[in-house]
C-alpha positions in Angstrom: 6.1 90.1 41.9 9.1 91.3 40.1 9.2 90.8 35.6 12.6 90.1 34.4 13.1 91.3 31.3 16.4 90.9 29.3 16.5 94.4 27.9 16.4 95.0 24.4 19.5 95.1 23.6 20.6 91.3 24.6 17.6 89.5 22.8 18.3 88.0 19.4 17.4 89.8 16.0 14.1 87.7 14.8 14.4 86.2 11.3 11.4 87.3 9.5 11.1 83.6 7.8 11.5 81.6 11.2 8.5 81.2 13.9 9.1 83.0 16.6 6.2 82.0 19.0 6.7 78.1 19.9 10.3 79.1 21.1 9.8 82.3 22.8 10.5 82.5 26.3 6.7 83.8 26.8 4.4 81.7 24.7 2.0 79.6 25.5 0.3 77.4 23.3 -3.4 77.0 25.6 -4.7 74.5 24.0 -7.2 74.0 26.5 -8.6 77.5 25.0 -10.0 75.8 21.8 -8.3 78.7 19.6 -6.9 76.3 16.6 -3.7 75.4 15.4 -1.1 78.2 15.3 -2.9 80.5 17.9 -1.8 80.9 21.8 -1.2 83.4 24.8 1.5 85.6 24.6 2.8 86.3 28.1 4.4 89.7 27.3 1.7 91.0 25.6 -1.5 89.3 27.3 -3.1 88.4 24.1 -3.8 85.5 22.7 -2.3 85.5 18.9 -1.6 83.7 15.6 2.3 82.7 15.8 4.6 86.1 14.7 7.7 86.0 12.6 8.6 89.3 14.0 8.1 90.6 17.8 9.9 93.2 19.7 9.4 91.2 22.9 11.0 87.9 21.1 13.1 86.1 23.8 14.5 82.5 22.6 13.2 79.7 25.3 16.5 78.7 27.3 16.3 76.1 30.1 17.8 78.4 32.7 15.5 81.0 31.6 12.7 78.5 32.1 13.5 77.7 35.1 14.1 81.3 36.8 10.7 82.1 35.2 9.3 79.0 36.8 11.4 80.3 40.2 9.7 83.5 40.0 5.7 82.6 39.2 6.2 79.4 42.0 8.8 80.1 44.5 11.8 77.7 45.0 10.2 73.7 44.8 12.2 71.1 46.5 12.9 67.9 44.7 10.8 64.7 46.0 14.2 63.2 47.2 15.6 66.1 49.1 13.0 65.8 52.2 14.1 64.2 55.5 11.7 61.5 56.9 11.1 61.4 60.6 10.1 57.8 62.1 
């Protein structure tokens, strides 16, 4: 499976007083994990962690982003109107 990455250069500056974690591109809260408030699964860095105000792998959560992540982990999905019935 092929990771795409913005590089580096193209991802926003974090802000040192802001949350970065609930609006990354690679967080997960798992609350099914029983961790607590304010921990989840980083994606990028397979750990799970508190929420970070600063992270070199910060990538703000864009629905276009989203969904070519969500291209990439499950393939292309039709939508439930698009399929032909036969009689």
């Amino acid at each position: 499976m092929t990771k795409v990455v913005t590089p580096p250069s193209s991802r926003k500056k974090p802000s040192s007083s802001k949350r970065l974690c609930p609006s990354c591109l690679y967080w997960d809260p798992r609350p099914e994990d029983g961790s607590g408030p304010g921990m989840g699964y980083c994606l990028e860095r397979d750990i799970v962690t508190a929420i970070r105000y600063e992270c070199e792998y910060f990538e703000e959560t864009t629905p276009s982003k989203v969904a070519a992540r969500n291209r990439e982990i499950y393939g292309q999905v039709e939508e439930e109107g698009d399929e032909e019935e036969e009689d």
